[in-house]
C-alpha positions, 0 to 999 in steps of 0.5 A: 537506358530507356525509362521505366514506367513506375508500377502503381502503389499497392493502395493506388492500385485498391483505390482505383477499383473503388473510383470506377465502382462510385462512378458505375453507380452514379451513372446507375442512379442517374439512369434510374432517376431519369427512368423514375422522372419519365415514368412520374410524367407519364403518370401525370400526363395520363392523370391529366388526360384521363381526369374527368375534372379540367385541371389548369395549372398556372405559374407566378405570373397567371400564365397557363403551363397545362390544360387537359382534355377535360379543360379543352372539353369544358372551355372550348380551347385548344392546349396549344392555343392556351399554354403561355398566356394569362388563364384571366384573359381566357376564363374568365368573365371581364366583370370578375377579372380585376377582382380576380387579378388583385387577390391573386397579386395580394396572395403572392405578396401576402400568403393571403387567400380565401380559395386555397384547398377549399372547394368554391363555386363561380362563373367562368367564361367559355371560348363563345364568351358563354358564362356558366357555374363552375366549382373548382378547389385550387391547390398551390405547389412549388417553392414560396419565390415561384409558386404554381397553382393547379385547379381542379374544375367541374362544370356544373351547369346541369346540377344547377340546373336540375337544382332549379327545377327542383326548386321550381318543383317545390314550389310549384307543390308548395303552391298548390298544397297552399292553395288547396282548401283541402286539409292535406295531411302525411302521416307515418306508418304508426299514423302520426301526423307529421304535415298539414297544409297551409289551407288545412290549418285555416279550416280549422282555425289552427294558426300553429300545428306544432301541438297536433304533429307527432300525435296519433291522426286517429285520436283526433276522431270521436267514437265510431268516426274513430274506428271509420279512420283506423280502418281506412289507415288499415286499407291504405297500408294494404295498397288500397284506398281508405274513406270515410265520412266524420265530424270533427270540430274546428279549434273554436268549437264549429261544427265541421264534416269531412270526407276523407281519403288515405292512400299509401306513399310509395318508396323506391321499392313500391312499398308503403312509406308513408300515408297521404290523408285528404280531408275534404270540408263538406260541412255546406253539402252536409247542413244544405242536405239536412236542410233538405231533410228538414223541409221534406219532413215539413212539407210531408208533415203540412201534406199530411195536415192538409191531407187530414184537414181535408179529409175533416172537411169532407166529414164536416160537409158530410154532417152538415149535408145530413143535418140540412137533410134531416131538417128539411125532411121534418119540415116536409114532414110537419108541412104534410101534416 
């Protein structure tokens, strides 16, 4: 008789069902994996392609493993032309390249480091070997054996530009509100002071303002100048121009006349910020006009005297003339007789 083949056992016959539903749902689970993996890296590649920061990653060994388009853009390299060799090589200006090469040895070996997660500026170096200013903050990844290092790179070329020119600027504002023999004041809305100029100060013999600021610019004036100075503030806050003529002293006590102008500073909505107030010295052109004054009154007092004196002299010469007159007529008189 042929042999039978054995049925399996009731628990076999369970069991398989369960096998062949561990291993759908392992496949499953892999299919997912691979799928969330894929969707992950493209996440990433269209991260990395549509930053506008260059992002380099490096491994342990200071190889490049990706280079986005930023990174193309800002270093004048091709991808294909930079993954797989040392980023030192490439980016690096020769003058920073030992430095560079030590602390990166020194960090794998140590942990050690003074640029992980920390936003830093330096000089790096395009394709053309032109070296300019970058800032970068460096994150590291992956296991302690076999790190890699990513660097977000902004080239910041045109801000440090822009910053010198600010600073260019400054100075050159600096240089000429130090060199003006005006007295250049700011002043806030309410008018206290809040600035003087470096030739301001030495007209009025002030080696430190800081007793006059944060004080009312107003109250620096006496009597009807007073009143001149709270006008022209109110003339500047409506747009216009304020001016004035006032004395006001030195700190030693010298006489001092000042021609004053107050404009508005505008802010970006062309309203009234703050008030420019220059105050021009004419103390010369003040005592030289009443020395003018003076010498007129003179010169028509000394005209009138002379007018008087001649005026005198006429009388004089007519008195006398009368005088001879009359003796020479009572000579004749008494000669006849």
């Amino acid at each position: 008789m042929g042999s039978r083949k054995r049925k399996p056992s009731p628990a076999r016959q369970q069991t398989r069902p369960r096998a062949r539903s561990k291993d759908v749902a392992s496949k499953i689970r892999k299919v997912r994996d691979k799928q969330a993996f894929q969707v992950s890296a493209a996440r990433k590649r269209a991260i990395m392609a549509s930053a506008l920061d260059g992002i380099i990653t490096i491994n342990h060994e200071g190889r490049i493993i990706e280079f986005n388009p930023a990174a193309e853009a800002i270093f004048g390299y091709a991808r294909k032309a930079v993954i797989g060799k040392e980023m030192a090589d490439l980016i690096i200006p020769p003058s920073l390249r030992e430095k560079h090469r030590n602390s990166f040895a020194r960090h794998l070996a140590t942990g050690v480091t003074s640029i992980i997660d920390k936003r830093i500026e330096i000089t790096a170096m395009r394709a053309d070997g032109d070296e300019f200013p970058i800032e970068l903050i460096v994150t590291r990844l992956g296991p302690d054996g076999d790190p890699t290092f990513t660097a977000s790179i902004r080239d910041i070329t045109e801000r440090k530009r822009a910053e010198e020119a600010l600073r260019e600027s400054e100075a050159f504002k600096n240089l000429i509100l130090e060199s003006s023999p005006d007295c250049i004041k700011v002043l806030d809305l309410e008018g206290r002071l809040l600035f003087m100029s470096k030739g301001g100060m030495e007209r009025l013999g002030i080696s430190d303002d800081a007793p006059f600021l944060n004080r009312s610019w107003v109250e620096f004036w006496e009597g009807e100048d007073k009143q001149k100075a709270r006008a022209a503030i109110e003339t500047a806050r409506a747009g216009g121009v304020g001016k004035f003529h006032g004395f006001y002293p030195t700190a030693t006590g010298k006489p001092k006349w000042w021609d004053v102008l107050i404009t508005p500073m505008l802010d970006a909505r062309g309203a009234p910020d703050k008030f420019l107030a220059i105050s021009r010295d004419v103390t010369e052109r003040k005592l030289a006009e009443e020395e003018r004054q003076e010498l007129y009154e003179r010169l028509r007092d000394s005209h009138d005297g002379l007018r008087r004196l001649a005026h005198r002299l006429i009388e004089v010469q007519e008195e006398e003339r009368h005088h001879i007159a009359r003796e020479l007529h009572d000579e004749i008189g008494q000669a006849l007789t």
